[in-house]
N, C-alpha and C positions, 0 to 999 in steps of 0.2 A: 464251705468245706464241711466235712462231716467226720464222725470221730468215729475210732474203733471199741467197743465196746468190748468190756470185759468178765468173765464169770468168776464164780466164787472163788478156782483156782487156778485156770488157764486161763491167757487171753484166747477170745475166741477168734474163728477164723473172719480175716478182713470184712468188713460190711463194702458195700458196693462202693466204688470211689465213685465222685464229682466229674461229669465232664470237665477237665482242663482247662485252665482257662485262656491257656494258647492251647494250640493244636499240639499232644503229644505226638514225635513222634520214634520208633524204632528202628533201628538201624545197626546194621552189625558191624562191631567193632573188635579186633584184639584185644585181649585182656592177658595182658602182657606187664611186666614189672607190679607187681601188685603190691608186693614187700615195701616200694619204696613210697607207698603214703605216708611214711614215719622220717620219711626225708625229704631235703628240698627240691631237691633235684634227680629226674633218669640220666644215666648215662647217652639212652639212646633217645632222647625226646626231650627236647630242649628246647626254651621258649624262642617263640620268633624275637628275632634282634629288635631293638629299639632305633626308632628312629631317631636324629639331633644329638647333637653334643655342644658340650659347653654350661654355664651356667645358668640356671634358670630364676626368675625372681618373679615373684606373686607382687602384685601390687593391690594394695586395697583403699579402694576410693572410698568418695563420699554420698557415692549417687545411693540413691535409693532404688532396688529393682523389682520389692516383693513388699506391702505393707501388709499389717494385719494378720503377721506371720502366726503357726499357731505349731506348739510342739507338737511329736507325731503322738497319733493313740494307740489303741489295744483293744483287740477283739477281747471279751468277757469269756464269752463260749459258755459253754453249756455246763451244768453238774455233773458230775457222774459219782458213782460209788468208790472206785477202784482204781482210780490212779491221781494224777494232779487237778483232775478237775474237782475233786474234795474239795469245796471252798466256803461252804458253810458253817457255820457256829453248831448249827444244828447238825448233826451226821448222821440220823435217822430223817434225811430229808425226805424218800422219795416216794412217799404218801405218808403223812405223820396227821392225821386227822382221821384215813382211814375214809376217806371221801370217792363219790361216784368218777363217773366219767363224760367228758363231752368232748362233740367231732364234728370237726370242720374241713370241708373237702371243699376243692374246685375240679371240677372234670369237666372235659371237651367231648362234645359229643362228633365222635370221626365215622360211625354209622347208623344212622337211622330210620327207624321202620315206624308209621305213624306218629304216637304218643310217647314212645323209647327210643332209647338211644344207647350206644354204647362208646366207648372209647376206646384207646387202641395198646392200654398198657398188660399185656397177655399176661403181667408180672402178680396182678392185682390175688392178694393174698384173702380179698372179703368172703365169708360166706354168703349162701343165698337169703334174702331177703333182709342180709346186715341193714341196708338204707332204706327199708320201708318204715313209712310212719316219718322219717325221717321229711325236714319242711327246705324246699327248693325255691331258688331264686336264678334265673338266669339274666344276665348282669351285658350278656353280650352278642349280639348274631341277632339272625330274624325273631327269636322268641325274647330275647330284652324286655326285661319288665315284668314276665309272665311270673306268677309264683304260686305255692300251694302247697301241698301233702303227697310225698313218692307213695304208690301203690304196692310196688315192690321191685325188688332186684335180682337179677338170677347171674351165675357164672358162666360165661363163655366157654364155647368148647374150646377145648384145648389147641386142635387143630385150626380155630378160626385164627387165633390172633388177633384177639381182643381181649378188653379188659373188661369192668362189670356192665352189665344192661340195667338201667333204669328205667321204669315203668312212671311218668308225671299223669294227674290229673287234673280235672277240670284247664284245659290248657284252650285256647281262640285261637293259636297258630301253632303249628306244629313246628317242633323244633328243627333245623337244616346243620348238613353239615357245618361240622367252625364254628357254633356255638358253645358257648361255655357258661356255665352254671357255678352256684355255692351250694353245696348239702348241709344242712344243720342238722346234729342229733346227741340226742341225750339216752347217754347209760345209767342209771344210777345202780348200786350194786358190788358186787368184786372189792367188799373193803380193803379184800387182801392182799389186794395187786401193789407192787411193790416189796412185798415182804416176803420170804420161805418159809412155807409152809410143812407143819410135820403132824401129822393125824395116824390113829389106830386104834384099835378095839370096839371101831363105831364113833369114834369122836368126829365131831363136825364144827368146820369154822366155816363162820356165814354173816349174813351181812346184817345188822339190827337199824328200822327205818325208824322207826316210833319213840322206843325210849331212850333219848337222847339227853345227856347231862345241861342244865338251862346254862349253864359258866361255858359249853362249848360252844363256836361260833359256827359248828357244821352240821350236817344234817345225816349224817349216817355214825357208826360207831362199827365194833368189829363185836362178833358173837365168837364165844370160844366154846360149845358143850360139850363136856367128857365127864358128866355127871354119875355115869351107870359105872360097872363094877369092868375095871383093865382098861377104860377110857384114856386116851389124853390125848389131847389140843394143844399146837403151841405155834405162835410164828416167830421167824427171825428178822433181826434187819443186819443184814452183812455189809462190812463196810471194811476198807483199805482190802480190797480182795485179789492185787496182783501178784500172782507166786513167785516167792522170794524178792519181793523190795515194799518198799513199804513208803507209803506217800502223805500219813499221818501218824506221827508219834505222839500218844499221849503225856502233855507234859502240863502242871497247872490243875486247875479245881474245875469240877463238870458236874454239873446239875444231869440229874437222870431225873426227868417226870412222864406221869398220867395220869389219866384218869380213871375209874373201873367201879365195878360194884358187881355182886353176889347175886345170882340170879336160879341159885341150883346146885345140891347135892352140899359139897363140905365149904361151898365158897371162897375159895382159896387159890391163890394165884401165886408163882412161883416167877419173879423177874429178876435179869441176872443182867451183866454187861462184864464179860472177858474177851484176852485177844489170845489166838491158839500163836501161840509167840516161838514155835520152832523152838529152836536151842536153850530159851528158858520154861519150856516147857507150856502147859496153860495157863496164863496169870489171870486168875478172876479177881476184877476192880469189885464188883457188886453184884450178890443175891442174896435172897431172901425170898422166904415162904409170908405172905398176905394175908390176912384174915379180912376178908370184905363183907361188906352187910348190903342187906336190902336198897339201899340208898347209894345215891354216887358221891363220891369222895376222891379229891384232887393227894396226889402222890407227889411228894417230892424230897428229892435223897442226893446229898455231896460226895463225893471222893475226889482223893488227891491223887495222880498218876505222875510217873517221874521217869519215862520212856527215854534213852540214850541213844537213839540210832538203832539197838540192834534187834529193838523188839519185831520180828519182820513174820506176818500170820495175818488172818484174817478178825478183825474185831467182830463180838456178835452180839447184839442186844436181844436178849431172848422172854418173853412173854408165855408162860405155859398152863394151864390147867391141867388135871390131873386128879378125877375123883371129883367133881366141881363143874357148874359152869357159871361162864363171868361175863358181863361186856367190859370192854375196852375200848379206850379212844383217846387221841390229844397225846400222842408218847411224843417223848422227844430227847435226846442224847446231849447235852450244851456246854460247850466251852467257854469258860471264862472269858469275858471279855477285858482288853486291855484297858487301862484308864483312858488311852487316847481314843479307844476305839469302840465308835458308838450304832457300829453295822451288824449286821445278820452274818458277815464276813467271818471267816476266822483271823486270828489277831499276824497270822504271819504271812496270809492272800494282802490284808492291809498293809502289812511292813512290806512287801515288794513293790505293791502300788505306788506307794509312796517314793521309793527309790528310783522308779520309773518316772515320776512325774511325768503321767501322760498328758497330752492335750485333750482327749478325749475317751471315752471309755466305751465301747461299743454291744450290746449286751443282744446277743441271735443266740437262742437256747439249743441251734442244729435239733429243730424239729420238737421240740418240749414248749415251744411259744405257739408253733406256726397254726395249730385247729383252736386257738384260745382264743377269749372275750376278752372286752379291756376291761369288764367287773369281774373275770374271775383272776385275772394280771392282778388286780387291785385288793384282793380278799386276800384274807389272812392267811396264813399258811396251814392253819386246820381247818380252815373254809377252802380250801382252794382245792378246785378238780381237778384230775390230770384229762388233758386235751390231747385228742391224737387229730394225725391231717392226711396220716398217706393213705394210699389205696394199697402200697403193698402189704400192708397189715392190720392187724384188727381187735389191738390191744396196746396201750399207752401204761406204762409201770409209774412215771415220774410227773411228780409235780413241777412245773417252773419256777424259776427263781423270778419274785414278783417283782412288778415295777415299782414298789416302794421301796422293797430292800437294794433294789439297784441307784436308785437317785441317794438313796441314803449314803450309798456308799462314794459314789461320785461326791456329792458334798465332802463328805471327809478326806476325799485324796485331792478335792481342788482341781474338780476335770468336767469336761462338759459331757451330758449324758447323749449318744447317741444312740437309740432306741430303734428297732427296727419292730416296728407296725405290722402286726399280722395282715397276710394279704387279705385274710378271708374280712377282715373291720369294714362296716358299712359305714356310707356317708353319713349318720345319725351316732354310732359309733365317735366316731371319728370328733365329733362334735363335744360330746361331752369328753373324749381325752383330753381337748382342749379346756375346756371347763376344769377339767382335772388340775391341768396342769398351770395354769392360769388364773382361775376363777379366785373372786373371793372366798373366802370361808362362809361365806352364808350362801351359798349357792348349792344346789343337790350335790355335785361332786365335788367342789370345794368343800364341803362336809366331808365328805366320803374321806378328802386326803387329812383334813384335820384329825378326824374318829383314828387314823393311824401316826400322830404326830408330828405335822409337818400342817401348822396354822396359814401361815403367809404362803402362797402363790411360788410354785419352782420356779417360776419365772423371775421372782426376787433374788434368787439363789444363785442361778445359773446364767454369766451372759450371756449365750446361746443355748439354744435345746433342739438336738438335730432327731428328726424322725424321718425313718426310710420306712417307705411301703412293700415290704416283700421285702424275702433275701433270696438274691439272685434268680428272679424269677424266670429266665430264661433256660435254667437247669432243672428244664423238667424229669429230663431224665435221672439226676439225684434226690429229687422231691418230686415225686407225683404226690400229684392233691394239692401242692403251696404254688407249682411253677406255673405261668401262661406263658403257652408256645406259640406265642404269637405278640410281634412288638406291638403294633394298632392297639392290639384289646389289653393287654398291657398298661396299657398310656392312656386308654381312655378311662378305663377302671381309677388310677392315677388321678385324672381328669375329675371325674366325681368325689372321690374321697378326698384330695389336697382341696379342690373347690368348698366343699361344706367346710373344711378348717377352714379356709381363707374366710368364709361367710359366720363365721362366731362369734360370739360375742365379744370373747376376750382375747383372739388374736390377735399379736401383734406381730408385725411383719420381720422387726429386727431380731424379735428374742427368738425367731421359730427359724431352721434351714429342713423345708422340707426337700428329702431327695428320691428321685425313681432309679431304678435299677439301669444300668447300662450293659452290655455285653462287648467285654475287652477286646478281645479277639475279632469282633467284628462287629466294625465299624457299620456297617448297612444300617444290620438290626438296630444298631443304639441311634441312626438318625432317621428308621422309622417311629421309632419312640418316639424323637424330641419333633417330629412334625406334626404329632398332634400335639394342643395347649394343655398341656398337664399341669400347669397351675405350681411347676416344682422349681425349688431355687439351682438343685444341683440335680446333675446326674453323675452316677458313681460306675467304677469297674473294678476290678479286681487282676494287676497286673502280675502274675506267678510267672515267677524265672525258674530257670531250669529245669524244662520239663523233660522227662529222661534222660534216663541217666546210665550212657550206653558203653565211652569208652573210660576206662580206668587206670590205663596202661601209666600216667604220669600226674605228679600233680600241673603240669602245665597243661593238660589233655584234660583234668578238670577243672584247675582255678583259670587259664584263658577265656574261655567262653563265658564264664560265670561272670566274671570281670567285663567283659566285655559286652556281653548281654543289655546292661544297663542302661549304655551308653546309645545303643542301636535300638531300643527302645525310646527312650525319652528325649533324646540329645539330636537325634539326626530326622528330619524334617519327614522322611517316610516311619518313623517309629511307628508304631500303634499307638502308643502313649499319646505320643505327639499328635496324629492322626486325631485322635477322641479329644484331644485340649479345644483341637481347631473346629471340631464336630459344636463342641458345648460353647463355644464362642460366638460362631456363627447363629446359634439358635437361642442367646443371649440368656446360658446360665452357666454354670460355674461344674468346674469337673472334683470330682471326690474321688479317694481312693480306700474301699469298705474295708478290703481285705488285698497284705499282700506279701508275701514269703517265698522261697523257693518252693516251686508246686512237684518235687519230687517225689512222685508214687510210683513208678514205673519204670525198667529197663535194665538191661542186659549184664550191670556191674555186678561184680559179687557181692554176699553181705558185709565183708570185711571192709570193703570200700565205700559201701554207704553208709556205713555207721563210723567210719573217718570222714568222711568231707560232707555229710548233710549238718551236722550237729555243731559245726566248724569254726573259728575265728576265722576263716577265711569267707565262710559261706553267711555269718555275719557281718561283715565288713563289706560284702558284696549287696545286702540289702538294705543292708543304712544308705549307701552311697544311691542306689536305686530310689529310695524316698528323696533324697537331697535332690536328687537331678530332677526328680518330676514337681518339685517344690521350687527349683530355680529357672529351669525349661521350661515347666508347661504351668505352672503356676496353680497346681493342685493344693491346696491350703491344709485342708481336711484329708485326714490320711489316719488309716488303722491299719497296724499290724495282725496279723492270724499267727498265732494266738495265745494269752496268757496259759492256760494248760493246757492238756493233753502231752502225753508221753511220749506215744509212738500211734504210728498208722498202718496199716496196709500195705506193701509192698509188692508189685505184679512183676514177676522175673519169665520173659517168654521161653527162657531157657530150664526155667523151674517150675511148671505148669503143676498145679497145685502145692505148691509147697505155701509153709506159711511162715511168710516173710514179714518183716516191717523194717520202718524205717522210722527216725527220731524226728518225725511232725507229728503235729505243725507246733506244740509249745515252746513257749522261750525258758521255760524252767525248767528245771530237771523233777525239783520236789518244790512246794512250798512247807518249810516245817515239819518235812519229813525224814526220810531215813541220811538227807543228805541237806537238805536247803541249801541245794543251789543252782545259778542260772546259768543258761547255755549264753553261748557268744553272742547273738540275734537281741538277746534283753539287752546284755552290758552294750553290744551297740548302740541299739537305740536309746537306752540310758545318756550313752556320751553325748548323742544329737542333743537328745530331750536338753543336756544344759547349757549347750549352744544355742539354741535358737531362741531366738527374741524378738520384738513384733517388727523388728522393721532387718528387711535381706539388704546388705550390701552389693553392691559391684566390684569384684574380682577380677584382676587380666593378669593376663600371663604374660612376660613379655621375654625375651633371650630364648633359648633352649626348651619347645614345651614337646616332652621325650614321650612317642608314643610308639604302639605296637600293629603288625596286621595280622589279626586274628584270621586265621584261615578255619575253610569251613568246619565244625566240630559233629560230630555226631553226637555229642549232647545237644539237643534241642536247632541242630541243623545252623549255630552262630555262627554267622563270618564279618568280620566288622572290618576295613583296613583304614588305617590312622586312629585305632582306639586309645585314647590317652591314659597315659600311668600315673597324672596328680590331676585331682580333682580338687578345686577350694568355695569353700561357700562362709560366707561372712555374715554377721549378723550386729545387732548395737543393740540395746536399753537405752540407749542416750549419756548411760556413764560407762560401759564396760566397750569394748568391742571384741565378739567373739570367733576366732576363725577356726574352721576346720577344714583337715588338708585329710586324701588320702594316696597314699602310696600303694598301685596296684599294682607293681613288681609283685614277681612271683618269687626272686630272688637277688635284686638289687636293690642297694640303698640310693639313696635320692637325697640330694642335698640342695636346697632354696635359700633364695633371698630373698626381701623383705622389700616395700618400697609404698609409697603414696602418703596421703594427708591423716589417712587413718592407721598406717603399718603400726606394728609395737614397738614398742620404746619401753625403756625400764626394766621393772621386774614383771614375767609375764608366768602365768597360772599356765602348767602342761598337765593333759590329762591323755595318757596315750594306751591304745588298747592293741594290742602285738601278741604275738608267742613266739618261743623258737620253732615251731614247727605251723604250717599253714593250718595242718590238721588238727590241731589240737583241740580238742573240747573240754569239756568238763563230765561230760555221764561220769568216769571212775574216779576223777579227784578232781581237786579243784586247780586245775593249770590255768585256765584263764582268768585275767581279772586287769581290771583298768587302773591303771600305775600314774602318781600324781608325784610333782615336782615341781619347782621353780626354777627360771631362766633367770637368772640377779642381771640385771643392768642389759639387757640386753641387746647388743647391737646387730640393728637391722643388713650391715653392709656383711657381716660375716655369714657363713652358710648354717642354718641348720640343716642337719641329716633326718633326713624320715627312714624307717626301716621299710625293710620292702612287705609287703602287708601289712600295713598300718593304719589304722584310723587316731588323728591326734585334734584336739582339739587345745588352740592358745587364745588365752583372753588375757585383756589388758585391759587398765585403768583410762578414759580417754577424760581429756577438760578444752573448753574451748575452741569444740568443731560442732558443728549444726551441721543436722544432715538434712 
């Protein structure tokens, strides 16, 4: 999925959405009772009747159904400036070294004329002759193998419909339709990309290659000259930039450094850090006038900030010459880190990880990894270039969050790191990740991970270490440059680069889950993939429920389908879910789930409506239970949620044709440490799961009264399910606890159970239950949801407990004496 990006004081308008990953579709519905999102029920639109009466009783066995269970994860996602994806220590992340640039493309060549070729993306933002010079490899088709130096590149006309024309030389076959290539190229240059810029009276900021401070680890620095008479020079780095909320409140001790020197006129550098705080006016934490000398000389300055919520403006770190000129390099803005906390993280991205205790932690930069080396993933953060990969653009602002600081962080929440492998990584590449990640320390990149503190092999660290090649590379149409449209060349790509890992020195086959990309929605493509030997343990999809989001008229007209969606996915033999288990079975690997949420971007509701039920204890309680069923059905192990931040996204309303809309995806939190720190329902759900499950699933049956509904067809996402059930239970053990979790998908009855088998509870039993009085409730404006904890004293299995209707509950008990 991909985020919306934000400016200094508006968000801007939506970035392009993601093909879906079911089919969206639109459909015209009534939008009728609208008021009554704040209630349980329409007068005129009333759930369908439940089927069965009488008592129902859960029984929970002994058998074993799932071993080697593993809590669910968390998409990472990407950096950003200006809203929750702030998750840095550093907050001057997005070139803080001031470093060049490098670009990694893949393109298919869909017309070709001798020795060029073009492709068919008419979107492509390059100018002419961006990719000359630039060095080609084509990897797939009749030219396989061929490589060399582009001669040059021109733009399509308009009217053709097409995207750029590549010009390769010294080629022995010419390239054919369906071929597909890598472009490699290097920018060095634009120190200043990332940061705003303000120049006048002839001042000039530019890029300095040569003299560079020997303490920096990068190869460029930033020129600031406003030496002459009314000059100045200055950049900014802007940060927490969304109008009116605020998604970082300075609170605790923060290192401000750089570095810089005197190179011209009164030498003097004026650097500042305030936030424009709205109603308390401009609070400046730090400035001060520099006197710099001929020489470079390291900067470094403390203040204390004590932020309460309401400081709400854009923070700015400002760098200015004035009468002077300087170089500059190595800035960086730093939060105190917590004693527990030994990451790059900020201390309160860490206190939610932890709360979540994921199984996994999954870290895709949405396009800030995807044109990157695994040496420049591995360089420092003032060493590190920012990498671009699409073709619709022709400037990359941000550095990645490195692959050290992300294992670092996974170490400290006690999660396995699931790494998604830039597609453009050659099978030599590839080779030394592994080395990376594995090797000794006397080894070239066993060195490499030591020189960043981390001696012993991740492989020591970590019981697994999952790497996926590509993210989602079937969505070329959201990534041009990262996607291959086509499953074969896909798979074979796969094919070579999982092969040279397997063929490494220090592979080993249990610590590593290598996975290839699947396409959820359709089953073909993903068992064209797995027909060729791609050398992969898993293949993964991405199963998004509720896609549009058309009628609003009741909450039965939204939470039925939703509810029921799950179930007709994973649980009923024609699901897709189900469909893809039996795909990755047959071809003897294992199915993963990378990314999965409600995929709401689209459709006909109004916004009042989608900012009640996208954000929802209902619409979390509906995607925990969707991870559970495809963990106890289909036997998905490996499972990430989309995603730790992001705010909101894009919203296409066919009714509001340019309007700019959003809706509250894809993150599970509202702020981390922000104006509010707090989580939407989607965290606390999976929070609940995460401390139920444990490595081994039990067997659960229902036996008396199992009370279901028949969904009739919805025009959200076209659901019709009949005999959809209203309790769902999944069971789990350590071998001393036994944990169950039941959910109650009444929309507005309560459910009352009985208890029974070798494993049922007895005694006092731990409830941990996550409800609201309204389905709709979220938390964006206060905190109404939250997962509510109690004890059952002595409890007897023969009497009823009641579940409320929207309920997820989780009961664990003390067990002795049963082998499972």
């Amino acid at each position: 999925m991909t985020m919306l990006f934000n400016s200094h004081k508006l968000p801007k308008p939506p970035a392009p959405q993601p093909v879906p990953q079911t089919a969206t579709r639109v459909i015209s519905a009534t939008l009728v009772c609208l008021l009554v999102l704040l209630t349980v029920s329409c007068s005129h639109s009333q759930p369908a009747p439940a089927h069965g009466t009488g008592p129902t009783t859960i029984s929970i066995g002994t058998k074993v159904i799932r071993s080697g269970v593993r809590r669910f994860g968390m998409n990472l996602s990407g950096q950003t400036f200006y809203d929750s994806g702030q998750m840095m220590r550093d907050l001057t992340f997005r070139n803080p070294g001031f470093e060049g640039e490098i670009w990694q493309t893949i393109l298919q060549c869909k017309v070709v004329k001798g020795d060029s070729c073009a492709d068919n993306d008419e979107w492509s933002g390059w100018p002419a002759d961006f990719a000359k010079g630039a060095r080609f490899e084509f990897f797939y088709g009749a030219a396989k193998g061929q490589s060399g130096i582009v001669s040059g590149s021109t733009v399509a006309a308009e009217s053709a419909h097409q995207g750029v024309w590549v010009s390769f030389s010294g080629l022995s076959v010419h390239p054919q339709v369906g071929d597909f290539y890598i472009l490699r190229m290097k920018f060095p240059g634009e120190a200043s990309a990332g940061w705003r810029l303000d120049q006048g009276g002839g001042g000039k900021i530019d890029t300095e290659f040569h003299d560079i401070s020997s303490s920096s680890p990068g190869k460029q620095a930033l020129r600031l000259e406003a030496s002459g008479p009314g000059q100045w020079a200055s950049v900014i780095s802007d940060v927490d930039t969304w109008e009116g909320r605020s998604f970082v409140q300075l609170k605790g001790t923060y290192t401000f450094s750089f570095r810089a020197k005197g190179i011209g006129g009164n030498n003097s550098l004026t650097a500042s850090v305030a936030r424009l705080a709205g109603a308390h006016g401009n609070m400046t934490y730090f400035t001060r006038p520099i006197q710099l000398t001929p020489s470079w000389k390291d900067f470094q300055f403390t203040f204390g900030a004590h932020e309460d919520g309401t400081f709400i403006g854009p923070i700015l770190v400002t760098f200015a010459a004035r009468g002077g000129s300087v170089l500059l390099d190595d800035a960086s803005l730093v939060e105190s880190a917590n004693p527990d906390n030994p990451t790059a993280f900020r201390n309160a991205v860490v206190d939610r990880l932890r709360e979540l205790h994921p199984g996994n932690l999954r870290y895709m930069d949405n396009g800030g990894t995807f044109g990157s080396t695994i040496d420049n993933l591995i360089a420092p953060p003032f060493a590190r270039q920012r990498a671009g990969y699409s073709e619709g653009n022709k400037d990359q602002d941000n550095i990645a969050v490195g692959l050290h600081e992300f294992l670092v962080l996974c170490k400290a929440v006690q999660t396995e790191p699931w790494f998604v492998v830039p597609m453009v990584t050659s099978p030599a590449e590839m080779r030394n990740l592994i080395e990376y990640l594995a090797g000794a320390p006397t080894t070239p990149y066993g060195q490499k991970r030591a020189a960043l503190g981390q001696s012993a092999p991740w492989t020591d660290v970590f019981p697994q270490i999952h790497l996926e090649l590509g993210n989602e590379t079937w969505n070329w149409g959201s990534f041009p440059g990262e996607g291959i449209p086509d499953p074969k060349a896909y798979a074979t790509r796969v094919s070579e680069v999982f092969g040279a890992a397997r063929t490494a020195p220090y592979f080993g086959a249990s610590k590593f889950n290598l996975i290839m990309d699947g396409w959820f929605a359709v089953p073909w493509w993903t068992e064209q993939e797995l027909s060729v030997k791609s050398y992969a343990d898993t293949i993964d999809i991405a199963p998004y429920t509720f896609n549009g989001f058309n009628d609003a008229s009741s909450p039965e007209a939204i939470f039925g389908p939703m509810f029921a969606e799950p179930e007709a996915l994973d649980s009923r033999p024609s699901g897709i879910v189900a469909t893809d288990s039996k795909l990755a079975a047959k071809y003897g690997v294992k199915l993963g789930v990378y990314e999965v949420n409600l995929g709401t971007t689209d459709g006909k509701a109004p916004p009042s409506a989608v900012d009640a039920a996208i954000p929802s204890v209902g619409a979390g309680i509906s995607t925990a239970d969707h991870m559970l069923l495809m963990l106890r059905d289909d036997g998905v192990i490996n499972q990430a949620f989309f995603c730790l931040p992001e705010y909101a996204n894009g919203f296409k309303n066919p009714n509001q044709p340019g309007a700019r809309l959003f809706v509250k995806l894809w993150g599970s939190v509202v702020d981390m440490g922000g104006q509010t720190n707090r989580v939407r329902p989607s965290f606390l759900a999976e929070e609940l799961a995460n401390s139920a499950i444990a490595g081994k699933m039990l067997e659960t049956t229902v036996t008396g009264n199992d009370p279901t509904w028949d969904q009739p067809e919805s025009p959200n996402g076209k659901i019709k399910l009949n005999g959809a059930h209203l309790l769902q239970s999944f069971a789990f053990t350590d071998g001393s606890h036994v944990n169950l979790v039941l959910f109650n998908l009444s929309r507005n009855a309560p459910l009352p159970v009985f208890f029974s088998g070798p494993a049922g509870p007895h005694g006092d039993v731990h409830l941990s239950l996550l409800t609201s009085p309204k389905i709709t409730d979220g938390n964006e404006s206060a905190q109404t949801v939250a997962i509510k904890h109690d004890t059952l004293h002595n409890l007897n299995p023969a009497s009823p407990y009641t579940l409320p209707p929207y309920s997820m509950a989780v009961l664990s008990w003390d067990i002795s004496g049963i082998h499972f």
